[in-house]
mmCIF file of the N, C-alpha and C atoms, coordinates in Angstrom:
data_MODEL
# 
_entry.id   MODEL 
# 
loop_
_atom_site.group_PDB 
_atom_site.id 
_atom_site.type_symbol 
_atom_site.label_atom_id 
_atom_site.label_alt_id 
_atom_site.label_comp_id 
_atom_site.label_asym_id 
_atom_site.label_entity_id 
_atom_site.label_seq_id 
_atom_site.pdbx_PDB_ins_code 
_atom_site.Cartn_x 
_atom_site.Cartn_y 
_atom_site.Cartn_z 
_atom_site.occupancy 
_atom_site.B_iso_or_equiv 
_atom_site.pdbx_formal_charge 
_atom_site.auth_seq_id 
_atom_site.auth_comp_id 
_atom_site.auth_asym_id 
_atom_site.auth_atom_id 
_atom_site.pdbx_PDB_model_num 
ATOM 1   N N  . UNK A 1 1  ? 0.852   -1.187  0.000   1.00 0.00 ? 1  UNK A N  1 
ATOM 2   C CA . UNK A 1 1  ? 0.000   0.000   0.000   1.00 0.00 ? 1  UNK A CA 1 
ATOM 3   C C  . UNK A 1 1  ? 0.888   1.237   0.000   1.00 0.00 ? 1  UNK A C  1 
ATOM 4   N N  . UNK A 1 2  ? 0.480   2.306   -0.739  1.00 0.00 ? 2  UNK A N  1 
ATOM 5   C CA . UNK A 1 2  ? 1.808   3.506   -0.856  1.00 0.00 ? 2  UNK A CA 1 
ATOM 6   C C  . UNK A 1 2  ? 0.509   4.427   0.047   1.00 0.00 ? 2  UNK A C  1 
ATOM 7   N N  . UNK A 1 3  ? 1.598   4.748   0.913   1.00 0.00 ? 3  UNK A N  1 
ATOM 8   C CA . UNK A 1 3  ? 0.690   5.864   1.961   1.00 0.00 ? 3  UNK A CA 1 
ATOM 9   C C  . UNK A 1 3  ? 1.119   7.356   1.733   1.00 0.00 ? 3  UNK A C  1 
ATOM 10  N N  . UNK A 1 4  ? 0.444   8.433   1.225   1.00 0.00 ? 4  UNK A N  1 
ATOM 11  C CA . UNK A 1 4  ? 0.652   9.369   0.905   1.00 0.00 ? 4  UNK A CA 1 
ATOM 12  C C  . UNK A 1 4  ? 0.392   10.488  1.846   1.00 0.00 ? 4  UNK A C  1 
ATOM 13  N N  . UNK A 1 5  ? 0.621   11.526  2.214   1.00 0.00 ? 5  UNK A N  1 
ATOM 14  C CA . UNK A 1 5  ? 0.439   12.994  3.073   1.00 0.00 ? 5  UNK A CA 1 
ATOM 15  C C  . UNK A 1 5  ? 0.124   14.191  1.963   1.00 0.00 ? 5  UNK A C  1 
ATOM 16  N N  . UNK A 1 6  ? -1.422  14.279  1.952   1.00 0.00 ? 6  UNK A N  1 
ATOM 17  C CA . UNK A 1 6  ? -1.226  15.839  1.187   1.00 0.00 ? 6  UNK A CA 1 
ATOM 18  C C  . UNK A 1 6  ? -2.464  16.685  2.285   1.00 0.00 ? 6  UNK A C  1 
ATOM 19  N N  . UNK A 1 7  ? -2.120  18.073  1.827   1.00 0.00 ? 7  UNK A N  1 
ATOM 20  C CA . UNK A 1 7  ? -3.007  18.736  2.518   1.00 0.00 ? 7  UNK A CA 1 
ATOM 21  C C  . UNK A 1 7  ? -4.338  19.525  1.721   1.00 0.00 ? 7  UNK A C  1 
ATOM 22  N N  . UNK A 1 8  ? -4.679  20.495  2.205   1.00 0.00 ? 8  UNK A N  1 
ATOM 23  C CA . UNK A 1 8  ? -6.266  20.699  1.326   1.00 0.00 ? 8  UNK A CA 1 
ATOM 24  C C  . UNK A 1 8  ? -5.814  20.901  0.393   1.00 0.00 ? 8  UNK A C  1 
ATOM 25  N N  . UNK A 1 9  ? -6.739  21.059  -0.890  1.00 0.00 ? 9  UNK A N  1 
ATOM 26  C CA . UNK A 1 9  ? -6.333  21.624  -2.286  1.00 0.00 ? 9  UNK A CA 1 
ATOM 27  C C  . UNK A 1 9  ? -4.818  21.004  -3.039  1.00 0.00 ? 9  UNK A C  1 
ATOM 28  N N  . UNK A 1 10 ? -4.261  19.944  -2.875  1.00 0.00 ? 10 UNK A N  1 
ATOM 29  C CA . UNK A 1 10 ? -3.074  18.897  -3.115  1.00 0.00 ? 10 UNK A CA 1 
ATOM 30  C C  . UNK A 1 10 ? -3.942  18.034  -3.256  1.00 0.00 ? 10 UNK A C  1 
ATOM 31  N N  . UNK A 1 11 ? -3.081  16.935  -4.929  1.00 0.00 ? 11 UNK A N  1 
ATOM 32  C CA . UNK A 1 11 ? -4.251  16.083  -5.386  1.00 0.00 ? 11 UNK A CA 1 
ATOM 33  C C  . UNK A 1 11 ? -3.268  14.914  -5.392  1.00 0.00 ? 11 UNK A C  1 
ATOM 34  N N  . UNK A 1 12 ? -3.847  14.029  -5.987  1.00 0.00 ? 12 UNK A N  1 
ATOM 35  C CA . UNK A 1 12 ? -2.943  12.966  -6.274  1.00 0.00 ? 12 UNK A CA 1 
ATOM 36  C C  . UNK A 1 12 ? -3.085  12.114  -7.559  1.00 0.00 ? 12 UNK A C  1 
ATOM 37  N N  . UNK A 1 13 ? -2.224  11.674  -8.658  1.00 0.00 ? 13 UNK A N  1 
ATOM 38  C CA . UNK A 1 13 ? -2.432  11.103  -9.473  1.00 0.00 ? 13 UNK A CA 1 
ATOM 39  C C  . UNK A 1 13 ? -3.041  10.123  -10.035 1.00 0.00 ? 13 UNK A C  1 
ATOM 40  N N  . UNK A 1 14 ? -3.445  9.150   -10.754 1.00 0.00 ? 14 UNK A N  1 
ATOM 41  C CA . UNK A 1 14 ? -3.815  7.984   -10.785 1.00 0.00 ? 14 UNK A CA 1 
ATOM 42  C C  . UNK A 1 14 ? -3.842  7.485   -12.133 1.00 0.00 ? 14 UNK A C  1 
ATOM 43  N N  . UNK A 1 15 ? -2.729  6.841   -13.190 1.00 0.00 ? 15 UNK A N  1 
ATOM 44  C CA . UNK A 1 15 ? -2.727  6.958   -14.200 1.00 0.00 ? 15 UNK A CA 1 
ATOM 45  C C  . UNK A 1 15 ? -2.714  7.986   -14.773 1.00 0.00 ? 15 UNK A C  1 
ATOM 46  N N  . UNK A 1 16 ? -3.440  8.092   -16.470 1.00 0.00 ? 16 UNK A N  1 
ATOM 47  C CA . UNK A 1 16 ? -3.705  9.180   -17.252 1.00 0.00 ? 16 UNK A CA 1 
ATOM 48  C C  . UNK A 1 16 ? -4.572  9.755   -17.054 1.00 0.00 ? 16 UNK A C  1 
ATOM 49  N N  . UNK A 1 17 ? -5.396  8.986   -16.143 1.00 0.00 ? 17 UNK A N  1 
ATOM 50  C CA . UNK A 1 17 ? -6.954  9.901   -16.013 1.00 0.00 ? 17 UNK A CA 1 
ATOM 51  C C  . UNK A 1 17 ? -7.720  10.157  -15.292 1.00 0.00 ? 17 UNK A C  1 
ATOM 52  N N  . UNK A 1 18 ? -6.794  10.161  -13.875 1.00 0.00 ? 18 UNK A N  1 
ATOM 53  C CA . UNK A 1 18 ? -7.993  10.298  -12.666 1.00 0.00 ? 18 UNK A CA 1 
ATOM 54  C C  . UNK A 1 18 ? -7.133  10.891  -11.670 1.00 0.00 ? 18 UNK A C  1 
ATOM 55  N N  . UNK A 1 19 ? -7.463  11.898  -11.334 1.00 0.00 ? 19 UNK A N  1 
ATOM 56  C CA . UNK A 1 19 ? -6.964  12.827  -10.231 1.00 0.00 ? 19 UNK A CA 1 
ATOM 57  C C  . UNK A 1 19 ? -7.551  13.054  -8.918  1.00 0.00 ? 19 UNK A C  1 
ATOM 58  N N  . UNK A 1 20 ? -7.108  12.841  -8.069  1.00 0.00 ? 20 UNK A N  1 
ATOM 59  C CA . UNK A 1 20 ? -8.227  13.271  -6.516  1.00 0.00 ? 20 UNK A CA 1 
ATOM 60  C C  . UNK A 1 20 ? -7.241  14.230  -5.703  1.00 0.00 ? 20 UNK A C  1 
ATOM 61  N N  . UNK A 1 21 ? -8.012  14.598  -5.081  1.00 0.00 ? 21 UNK A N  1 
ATOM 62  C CA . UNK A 1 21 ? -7.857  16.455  -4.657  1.00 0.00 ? 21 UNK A CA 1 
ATOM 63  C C  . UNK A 1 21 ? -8.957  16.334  -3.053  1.00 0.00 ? 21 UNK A C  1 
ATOM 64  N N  . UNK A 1 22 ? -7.707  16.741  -2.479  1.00 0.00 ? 22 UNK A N  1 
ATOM 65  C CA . UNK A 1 22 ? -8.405  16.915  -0.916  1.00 0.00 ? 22 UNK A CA 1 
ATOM 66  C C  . UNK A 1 22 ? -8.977  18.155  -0.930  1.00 0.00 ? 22 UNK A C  1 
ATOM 67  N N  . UNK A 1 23 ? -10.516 17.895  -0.681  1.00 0.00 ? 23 UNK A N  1 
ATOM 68  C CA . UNK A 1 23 ? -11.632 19.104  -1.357  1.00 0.00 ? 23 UNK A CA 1 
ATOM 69  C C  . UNK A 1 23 ? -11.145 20.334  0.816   1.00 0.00 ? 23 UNK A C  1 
ATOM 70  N N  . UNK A 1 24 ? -11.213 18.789  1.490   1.00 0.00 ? 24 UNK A N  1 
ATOM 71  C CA . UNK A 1 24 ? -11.672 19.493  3.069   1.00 0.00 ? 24 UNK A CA 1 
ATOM 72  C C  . UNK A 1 24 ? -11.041 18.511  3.793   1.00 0.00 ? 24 UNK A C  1 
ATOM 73  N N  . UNK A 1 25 ? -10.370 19.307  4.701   1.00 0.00 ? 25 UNK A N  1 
ATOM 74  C CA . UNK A 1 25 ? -10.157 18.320  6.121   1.00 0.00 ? 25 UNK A CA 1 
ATOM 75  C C  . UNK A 1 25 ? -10.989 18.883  7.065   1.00 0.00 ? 25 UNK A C  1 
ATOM 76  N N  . UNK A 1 26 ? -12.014 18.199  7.831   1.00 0.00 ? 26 UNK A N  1 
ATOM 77  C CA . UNK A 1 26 ? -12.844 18.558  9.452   1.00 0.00 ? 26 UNK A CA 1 
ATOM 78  C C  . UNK A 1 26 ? -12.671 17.596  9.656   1.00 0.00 ? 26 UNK A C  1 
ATOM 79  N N  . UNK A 1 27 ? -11.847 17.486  11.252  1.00 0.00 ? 27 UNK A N  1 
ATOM 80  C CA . UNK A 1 27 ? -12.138 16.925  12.216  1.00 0.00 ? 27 UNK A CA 1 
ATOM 81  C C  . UNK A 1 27 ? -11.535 15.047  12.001  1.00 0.00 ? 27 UNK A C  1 
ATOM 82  N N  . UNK A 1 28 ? -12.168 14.189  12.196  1.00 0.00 ? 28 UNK A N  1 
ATOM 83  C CA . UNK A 1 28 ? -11.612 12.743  11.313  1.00 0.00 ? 28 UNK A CA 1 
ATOM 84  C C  . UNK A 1 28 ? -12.175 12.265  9.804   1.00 0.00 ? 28 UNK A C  1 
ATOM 85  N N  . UNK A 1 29 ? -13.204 13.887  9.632   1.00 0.00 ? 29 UNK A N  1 
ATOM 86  C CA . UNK A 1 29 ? -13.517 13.438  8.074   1.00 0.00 ? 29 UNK A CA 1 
ATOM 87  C C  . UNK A 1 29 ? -12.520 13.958  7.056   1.00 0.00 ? 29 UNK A C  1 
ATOM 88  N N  . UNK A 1 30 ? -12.435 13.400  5.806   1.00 0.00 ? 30 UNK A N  1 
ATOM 89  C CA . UNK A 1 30 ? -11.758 13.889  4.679   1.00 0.00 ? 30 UNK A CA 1 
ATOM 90  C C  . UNK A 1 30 ? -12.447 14.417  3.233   1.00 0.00 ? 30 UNK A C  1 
ATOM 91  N N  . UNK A 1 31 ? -12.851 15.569  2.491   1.00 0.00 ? 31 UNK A N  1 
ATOM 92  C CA . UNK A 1 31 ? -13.947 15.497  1.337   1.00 0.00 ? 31 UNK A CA 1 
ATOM 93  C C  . UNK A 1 31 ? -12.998 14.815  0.188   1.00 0.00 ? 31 UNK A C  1 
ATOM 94  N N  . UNK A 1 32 ? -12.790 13.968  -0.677  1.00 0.00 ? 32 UNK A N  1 
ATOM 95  C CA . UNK A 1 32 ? -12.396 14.110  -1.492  1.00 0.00 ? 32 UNK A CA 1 
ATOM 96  C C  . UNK A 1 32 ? -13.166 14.550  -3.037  1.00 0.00 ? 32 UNK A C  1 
ATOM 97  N N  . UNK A 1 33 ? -12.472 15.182  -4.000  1.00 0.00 ? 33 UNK A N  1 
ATOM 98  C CA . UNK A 1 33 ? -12.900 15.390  -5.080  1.00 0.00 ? 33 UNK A CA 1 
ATOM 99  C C  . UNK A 1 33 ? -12.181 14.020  -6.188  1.00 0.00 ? 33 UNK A C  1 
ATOM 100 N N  . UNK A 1 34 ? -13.469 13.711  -6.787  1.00 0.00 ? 34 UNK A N  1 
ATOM 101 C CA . UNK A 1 34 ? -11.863 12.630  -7.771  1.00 0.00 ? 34 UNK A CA 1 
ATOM 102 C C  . UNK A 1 34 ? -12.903 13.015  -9.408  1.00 0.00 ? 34 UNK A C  1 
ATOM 103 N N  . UNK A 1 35 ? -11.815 13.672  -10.211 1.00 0.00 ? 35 UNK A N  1 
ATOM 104 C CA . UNK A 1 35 ? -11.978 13.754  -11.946 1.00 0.00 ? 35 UNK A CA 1 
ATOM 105 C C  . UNK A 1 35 ? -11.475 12.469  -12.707 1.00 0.00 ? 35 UNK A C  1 
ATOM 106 N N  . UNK A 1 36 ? -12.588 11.724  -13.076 1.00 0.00 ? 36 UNK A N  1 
ATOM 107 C CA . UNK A 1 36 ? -12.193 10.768  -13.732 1.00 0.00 ? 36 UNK A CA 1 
ATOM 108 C C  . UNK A 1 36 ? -13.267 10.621  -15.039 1.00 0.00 ? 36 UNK A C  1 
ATOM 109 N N  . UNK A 1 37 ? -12.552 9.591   -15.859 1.00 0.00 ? 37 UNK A N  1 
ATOM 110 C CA . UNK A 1 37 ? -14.125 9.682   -17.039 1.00 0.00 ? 37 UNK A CA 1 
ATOM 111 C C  . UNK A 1 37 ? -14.991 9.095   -16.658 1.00 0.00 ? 37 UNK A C  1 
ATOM 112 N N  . UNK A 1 38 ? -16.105 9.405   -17.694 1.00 0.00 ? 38 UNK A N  1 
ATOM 113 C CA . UNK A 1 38 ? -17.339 8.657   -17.306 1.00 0.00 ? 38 UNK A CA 1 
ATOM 114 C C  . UNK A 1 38 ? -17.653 7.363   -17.145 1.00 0.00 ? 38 UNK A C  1 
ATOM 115 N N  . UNK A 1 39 ? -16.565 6.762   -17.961 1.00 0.00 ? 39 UNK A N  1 
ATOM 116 C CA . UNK A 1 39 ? -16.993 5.660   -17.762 1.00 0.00 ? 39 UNK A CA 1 
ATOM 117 C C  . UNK A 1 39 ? -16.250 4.433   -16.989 1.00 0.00 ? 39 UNK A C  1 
ATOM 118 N N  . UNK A 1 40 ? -15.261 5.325   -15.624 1.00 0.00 ? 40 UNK A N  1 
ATOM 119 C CA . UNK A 1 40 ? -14.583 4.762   -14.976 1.00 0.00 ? 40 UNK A CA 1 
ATOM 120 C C  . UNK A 1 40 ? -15.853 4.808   -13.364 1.00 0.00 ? 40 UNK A C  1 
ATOM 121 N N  . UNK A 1 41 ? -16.376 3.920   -12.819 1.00 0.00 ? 41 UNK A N  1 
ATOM 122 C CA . UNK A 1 41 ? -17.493 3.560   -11.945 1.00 0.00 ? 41 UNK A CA 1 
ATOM 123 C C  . UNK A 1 41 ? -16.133 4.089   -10.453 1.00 0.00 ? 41 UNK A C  1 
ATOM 124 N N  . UNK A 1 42 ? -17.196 4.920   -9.878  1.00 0.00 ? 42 UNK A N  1 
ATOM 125 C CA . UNK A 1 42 ? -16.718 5.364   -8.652  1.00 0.00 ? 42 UNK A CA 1 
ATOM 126 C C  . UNK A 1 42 ? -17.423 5.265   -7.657  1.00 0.00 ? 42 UNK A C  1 
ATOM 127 N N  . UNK A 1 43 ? -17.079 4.029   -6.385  1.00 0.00 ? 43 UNK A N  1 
ATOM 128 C CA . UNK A 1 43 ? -17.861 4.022   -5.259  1.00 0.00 ? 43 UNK A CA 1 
ATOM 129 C C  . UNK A 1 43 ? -17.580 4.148   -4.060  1.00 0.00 ? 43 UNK A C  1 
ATOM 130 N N  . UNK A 1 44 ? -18.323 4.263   -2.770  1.00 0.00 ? 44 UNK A N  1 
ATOM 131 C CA . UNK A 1 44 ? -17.310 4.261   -1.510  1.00 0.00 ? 44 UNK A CA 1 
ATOM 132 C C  . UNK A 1 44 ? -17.396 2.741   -1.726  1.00 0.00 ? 44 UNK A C  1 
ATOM 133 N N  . UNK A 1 45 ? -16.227 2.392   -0.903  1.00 0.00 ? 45 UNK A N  1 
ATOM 134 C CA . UNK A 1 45 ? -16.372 1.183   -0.822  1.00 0.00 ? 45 UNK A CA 1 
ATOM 135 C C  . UNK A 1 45 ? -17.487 -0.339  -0.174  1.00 0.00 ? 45 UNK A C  1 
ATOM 136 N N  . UNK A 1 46 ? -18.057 0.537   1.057   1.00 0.00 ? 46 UNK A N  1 
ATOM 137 C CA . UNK A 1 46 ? -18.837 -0.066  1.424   1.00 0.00 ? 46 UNK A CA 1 
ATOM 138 C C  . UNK A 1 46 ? -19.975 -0.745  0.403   1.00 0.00 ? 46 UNK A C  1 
ATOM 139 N N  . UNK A 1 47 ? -20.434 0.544   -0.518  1.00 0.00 ? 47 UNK A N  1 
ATOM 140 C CA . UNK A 1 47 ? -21.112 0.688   -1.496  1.00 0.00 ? 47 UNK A CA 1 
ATOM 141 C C  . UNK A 1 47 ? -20.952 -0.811  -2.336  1.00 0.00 ? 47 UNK A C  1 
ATOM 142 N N  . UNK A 1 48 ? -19.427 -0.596  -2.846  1.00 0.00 ? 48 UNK A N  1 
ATOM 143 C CA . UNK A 1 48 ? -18.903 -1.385  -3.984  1.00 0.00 ? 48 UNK A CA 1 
ATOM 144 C C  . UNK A 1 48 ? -19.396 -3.017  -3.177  1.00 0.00 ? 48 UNK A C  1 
ATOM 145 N N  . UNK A 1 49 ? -18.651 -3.262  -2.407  1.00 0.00 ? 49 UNK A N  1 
ATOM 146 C CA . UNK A 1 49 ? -19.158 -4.685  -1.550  1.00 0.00 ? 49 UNK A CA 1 
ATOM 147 C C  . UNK A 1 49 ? -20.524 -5.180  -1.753  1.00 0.00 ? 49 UNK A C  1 
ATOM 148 N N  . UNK A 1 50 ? -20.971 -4.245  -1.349  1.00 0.00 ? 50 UNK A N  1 
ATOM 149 C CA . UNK A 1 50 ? -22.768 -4.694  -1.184  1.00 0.00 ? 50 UNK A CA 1 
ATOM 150 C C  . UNK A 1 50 ? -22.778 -4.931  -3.035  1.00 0.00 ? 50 UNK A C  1 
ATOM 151 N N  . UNK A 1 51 ? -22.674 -3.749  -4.096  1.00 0.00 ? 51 UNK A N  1 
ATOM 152 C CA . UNK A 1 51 ? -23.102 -4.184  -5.487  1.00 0.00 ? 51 UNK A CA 1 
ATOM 153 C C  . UNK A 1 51 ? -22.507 -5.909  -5.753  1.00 0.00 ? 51 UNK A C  1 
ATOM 154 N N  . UNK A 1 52 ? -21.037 -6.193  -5.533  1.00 0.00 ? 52 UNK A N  1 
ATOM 155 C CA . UNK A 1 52 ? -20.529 -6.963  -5.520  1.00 0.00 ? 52 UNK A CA 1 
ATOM 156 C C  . UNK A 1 52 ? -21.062 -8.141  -5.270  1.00 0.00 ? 52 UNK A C  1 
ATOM 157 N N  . UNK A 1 53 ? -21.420 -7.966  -4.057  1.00 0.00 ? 53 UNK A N  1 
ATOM 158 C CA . UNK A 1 53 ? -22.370 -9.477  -2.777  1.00 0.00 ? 53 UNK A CA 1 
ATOM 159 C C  . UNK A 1 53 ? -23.920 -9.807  -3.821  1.00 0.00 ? 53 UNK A C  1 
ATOM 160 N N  . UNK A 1 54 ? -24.647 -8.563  -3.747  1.00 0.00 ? 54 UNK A N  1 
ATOM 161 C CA . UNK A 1 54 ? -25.461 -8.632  -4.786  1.00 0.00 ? 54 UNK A CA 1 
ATOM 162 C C  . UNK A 1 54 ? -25.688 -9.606  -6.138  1.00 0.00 ? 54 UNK A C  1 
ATOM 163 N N  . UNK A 1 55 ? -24.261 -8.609  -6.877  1.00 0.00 ? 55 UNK A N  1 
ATOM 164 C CA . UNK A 1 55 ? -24.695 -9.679  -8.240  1.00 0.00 ? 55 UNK A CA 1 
ATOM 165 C C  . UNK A 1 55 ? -24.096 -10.784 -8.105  1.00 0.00 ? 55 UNK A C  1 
ATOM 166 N N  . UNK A 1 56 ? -23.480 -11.181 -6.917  1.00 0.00 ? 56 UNK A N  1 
ATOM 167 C CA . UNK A 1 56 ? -22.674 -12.888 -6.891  1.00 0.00 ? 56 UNK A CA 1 
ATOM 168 C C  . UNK A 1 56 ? -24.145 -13.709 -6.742  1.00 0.00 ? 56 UNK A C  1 
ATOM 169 N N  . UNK A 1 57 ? -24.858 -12.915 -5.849  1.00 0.00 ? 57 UNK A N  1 
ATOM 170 C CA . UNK A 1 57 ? -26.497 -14.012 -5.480  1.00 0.00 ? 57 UNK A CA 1 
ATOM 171 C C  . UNK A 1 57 ? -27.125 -13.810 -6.482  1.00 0.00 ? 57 UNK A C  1 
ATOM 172 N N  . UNK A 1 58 ? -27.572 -12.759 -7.114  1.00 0.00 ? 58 UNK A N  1 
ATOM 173 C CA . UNK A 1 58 ? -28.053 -12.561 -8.313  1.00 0.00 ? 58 UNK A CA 1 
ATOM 174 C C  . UNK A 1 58 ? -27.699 -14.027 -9.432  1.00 0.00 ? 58 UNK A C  1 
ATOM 175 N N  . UNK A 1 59 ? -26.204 -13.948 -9.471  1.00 0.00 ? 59 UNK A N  1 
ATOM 176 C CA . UNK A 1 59 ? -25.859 -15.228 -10.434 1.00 0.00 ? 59 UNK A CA 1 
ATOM 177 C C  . UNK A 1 59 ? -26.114 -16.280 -10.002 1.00 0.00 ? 59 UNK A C  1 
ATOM 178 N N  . UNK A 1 60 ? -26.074 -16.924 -8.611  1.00 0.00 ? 60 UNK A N  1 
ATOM 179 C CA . UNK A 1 60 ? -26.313 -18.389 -8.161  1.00 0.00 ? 60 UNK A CA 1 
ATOM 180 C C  . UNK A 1 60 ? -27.695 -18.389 -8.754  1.00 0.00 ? 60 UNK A C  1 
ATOM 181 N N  . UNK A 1 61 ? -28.238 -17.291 -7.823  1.00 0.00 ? 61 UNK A N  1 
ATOM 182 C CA . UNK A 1 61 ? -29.730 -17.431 -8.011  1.00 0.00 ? 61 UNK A CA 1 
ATOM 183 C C  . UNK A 1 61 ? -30.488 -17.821 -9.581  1.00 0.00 ? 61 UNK A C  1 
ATOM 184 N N  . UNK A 1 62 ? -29.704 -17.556 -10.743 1.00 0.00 ? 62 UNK A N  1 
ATOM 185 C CA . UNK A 1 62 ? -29.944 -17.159 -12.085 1.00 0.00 ? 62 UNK A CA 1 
ATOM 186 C C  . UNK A 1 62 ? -29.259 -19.061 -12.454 1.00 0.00 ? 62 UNK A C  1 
ATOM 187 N N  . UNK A 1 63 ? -28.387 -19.551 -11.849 1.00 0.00 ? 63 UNK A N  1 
ATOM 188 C CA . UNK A 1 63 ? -27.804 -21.199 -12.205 1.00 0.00 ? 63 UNK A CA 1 
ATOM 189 C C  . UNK A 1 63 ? -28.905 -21.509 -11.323 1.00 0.00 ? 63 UNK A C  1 
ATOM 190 N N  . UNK A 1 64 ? -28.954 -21.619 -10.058 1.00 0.00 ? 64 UNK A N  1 
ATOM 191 C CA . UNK A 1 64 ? -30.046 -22.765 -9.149  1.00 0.00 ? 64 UNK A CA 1 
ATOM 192 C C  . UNK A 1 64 ? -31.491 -22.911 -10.286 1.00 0.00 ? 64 UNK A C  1 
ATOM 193 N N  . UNK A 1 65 ? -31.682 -21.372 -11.128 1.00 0.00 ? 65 UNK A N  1 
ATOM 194 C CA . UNK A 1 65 ? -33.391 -21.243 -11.771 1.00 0.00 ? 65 UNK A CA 1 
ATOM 195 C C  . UNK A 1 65 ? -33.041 -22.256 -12.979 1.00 0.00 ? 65 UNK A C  1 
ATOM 196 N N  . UNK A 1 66 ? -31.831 -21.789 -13.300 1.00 0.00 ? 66 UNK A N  1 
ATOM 197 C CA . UNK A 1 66 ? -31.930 -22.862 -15.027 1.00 0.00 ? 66 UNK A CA 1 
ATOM 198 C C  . UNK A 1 66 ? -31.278 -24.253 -14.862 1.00 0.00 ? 66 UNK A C  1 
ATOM 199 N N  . UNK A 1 67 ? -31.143 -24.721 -13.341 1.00 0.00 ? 67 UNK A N  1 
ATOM 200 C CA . UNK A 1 67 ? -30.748 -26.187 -13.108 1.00 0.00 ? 67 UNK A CA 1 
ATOM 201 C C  . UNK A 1 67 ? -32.172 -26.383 -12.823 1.00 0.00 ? 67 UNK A C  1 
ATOM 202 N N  . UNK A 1 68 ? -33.174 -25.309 -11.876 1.00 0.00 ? 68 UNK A N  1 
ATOM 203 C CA . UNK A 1 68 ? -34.528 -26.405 -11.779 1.00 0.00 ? 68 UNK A CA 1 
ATOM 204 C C  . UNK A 1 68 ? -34.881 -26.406 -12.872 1.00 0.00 ? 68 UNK A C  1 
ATOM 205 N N  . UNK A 1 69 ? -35.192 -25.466 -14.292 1.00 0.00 ? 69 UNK A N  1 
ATOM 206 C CA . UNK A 1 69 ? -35.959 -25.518 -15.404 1.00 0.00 ? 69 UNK A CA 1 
ATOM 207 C C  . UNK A 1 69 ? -35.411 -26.825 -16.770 1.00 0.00 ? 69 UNK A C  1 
ATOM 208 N N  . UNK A 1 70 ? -33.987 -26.813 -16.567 1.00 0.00 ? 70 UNK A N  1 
ATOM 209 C CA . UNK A 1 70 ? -33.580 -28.343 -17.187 1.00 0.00 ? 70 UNK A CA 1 
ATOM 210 C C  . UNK A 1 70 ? -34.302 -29.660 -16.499 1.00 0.00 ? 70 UNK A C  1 
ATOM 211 N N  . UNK A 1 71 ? -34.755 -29.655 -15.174 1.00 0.00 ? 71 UNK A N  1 
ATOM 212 C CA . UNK A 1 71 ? -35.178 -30.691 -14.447 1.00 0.00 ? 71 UNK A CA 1 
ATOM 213 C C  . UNK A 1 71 ? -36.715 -30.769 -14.847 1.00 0.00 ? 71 UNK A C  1 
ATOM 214 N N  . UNK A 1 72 ? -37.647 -30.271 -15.354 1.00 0.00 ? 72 UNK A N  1 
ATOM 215 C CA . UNK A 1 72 ? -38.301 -29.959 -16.231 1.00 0.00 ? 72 UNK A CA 1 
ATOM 216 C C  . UNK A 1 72 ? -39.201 -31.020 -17.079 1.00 0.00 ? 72 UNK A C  1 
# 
């Protein structure tokens, strides 16, 4: 993990195309800003997990339906 120190308004790189920028420091929160394209998907992470957990059941759920419908 590369651990970095910047302060407000100091960004940080990420490849060719995505920049994040410490919008605010209060207190133990942090704002970040991040410019990336559109069609690079940006989540908190908690977020990302749950979509993740989601479509894994989503898919069992989608094999268990077309193993009962072969049984048929």
């Amino acid at each position: 993990m590369l651990v970095l120190t910047r302060k407000t308004k100091e960004a940080i790189q990420v490849g060719d195309d995505i920049e994040i920028t410490v919008l605010e420091i209060e207190g133990d929160q942090v704002k970040l800003g991040i410019n990336a394209p559109k069609q690079v998907e940006i989540h908190r992470k908690e977020i990302y997990l749950s979509i993740k957990h989601e479509n894994s059941e989503a898919a069992n759920t989608s094999i268990s339906l077309m193993d009962q419908l072969k049984k048929l």
